[in-house]
Each structure stands twice: as structure tokens, then as C-alpha cells.
C-alpha positions in Angstrom: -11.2 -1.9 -11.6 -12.3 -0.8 -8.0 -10.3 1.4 -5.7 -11.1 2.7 -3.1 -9.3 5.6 -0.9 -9.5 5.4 3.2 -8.6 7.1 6.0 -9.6 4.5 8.6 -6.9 2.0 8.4 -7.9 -2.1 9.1 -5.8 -2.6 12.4 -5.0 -6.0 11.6 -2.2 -5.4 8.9 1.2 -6.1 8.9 2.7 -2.9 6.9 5.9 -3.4 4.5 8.2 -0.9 3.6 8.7 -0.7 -0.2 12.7 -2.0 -0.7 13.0 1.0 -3.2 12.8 3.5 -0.1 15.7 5.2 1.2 16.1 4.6 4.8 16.5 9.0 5.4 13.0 9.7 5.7 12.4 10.3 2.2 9.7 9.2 -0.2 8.0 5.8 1.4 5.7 3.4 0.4 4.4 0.8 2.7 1.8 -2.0 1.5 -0.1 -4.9 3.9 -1.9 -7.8 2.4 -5.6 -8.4 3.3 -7.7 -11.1 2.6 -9.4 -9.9 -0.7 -6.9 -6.9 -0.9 -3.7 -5.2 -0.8 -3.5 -1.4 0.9 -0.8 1.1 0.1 -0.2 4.1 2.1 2.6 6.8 2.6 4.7 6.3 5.2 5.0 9.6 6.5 1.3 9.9 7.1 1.0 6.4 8.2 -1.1 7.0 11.4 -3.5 9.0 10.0 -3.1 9.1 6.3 -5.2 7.6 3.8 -5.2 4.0 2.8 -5.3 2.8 -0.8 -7.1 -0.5 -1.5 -6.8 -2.3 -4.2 -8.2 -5.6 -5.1 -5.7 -8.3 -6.0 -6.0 -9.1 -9.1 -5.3 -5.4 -10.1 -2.6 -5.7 -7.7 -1.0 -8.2 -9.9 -1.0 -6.2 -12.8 0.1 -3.5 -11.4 2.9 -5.0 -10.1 3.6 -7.0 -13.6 4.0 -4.1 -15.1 5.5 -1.9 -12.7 8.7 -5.0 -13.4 8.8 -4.4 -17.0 
């Protein structure tokens, strides 16, 4: 598996807001797809945060499993 933290963020992304975050500034997730990845940061720090990236097949486990 390969991921990789960043701080720099690709400026190309559309970011999504996780539809489990409460809209009161709580805990916040955002994720953008990428060609060969998907990037997950916090939305608190998302101007200068760091930047997950994950490739997308472990993107697809994660998330099949993250259903169950």
C-alpha cells in the first residue's frame, strides 16, 4: 500500500465534504479525486493542512469496508 502525507495541495481538485459532517464546524473530512488518486484532508486546515493520498485501489477498500 502507498501513502503518502502532503502539505502542498494539487490546485486542480474539486474538494467534497464528507455527508457524515455536521454543518457547525465540527469534525470534517473533505476528499477530491485525481487521476491516479484520491486526497483526504481536514477541513479545518484545509488551506494549509496536510493532504492524504491514497492510490485508488486502496481507496476502494477502504471505502468497502468502511460500509460494512
Amino acid at each position: 500500500m502507498s501513502i503518502d502525507q502532503h502539505v502542498e495541495q494539487p490546485g486542480d481538485l474539486t474538494w467534497f465534504k464528507s455527508s457524515h459532517s455536521g454543518t457547525n464546524g465540527g469534525d470534517c473530512v473533505e476528499m477530491a479525486a485525481g487521476a491516479g488518486a484520491v486526497y483526504v484532508r481536514d477541513s479545518k486546515a484545509a488551506a494549509d493542512g496536510p493532504v492524504l493520498r491514497v492510490g485508488r485501489d486502496e481507496w476502494a477498500v477502504f471505502v468497502t469496508h468502511a460500509a460494512r
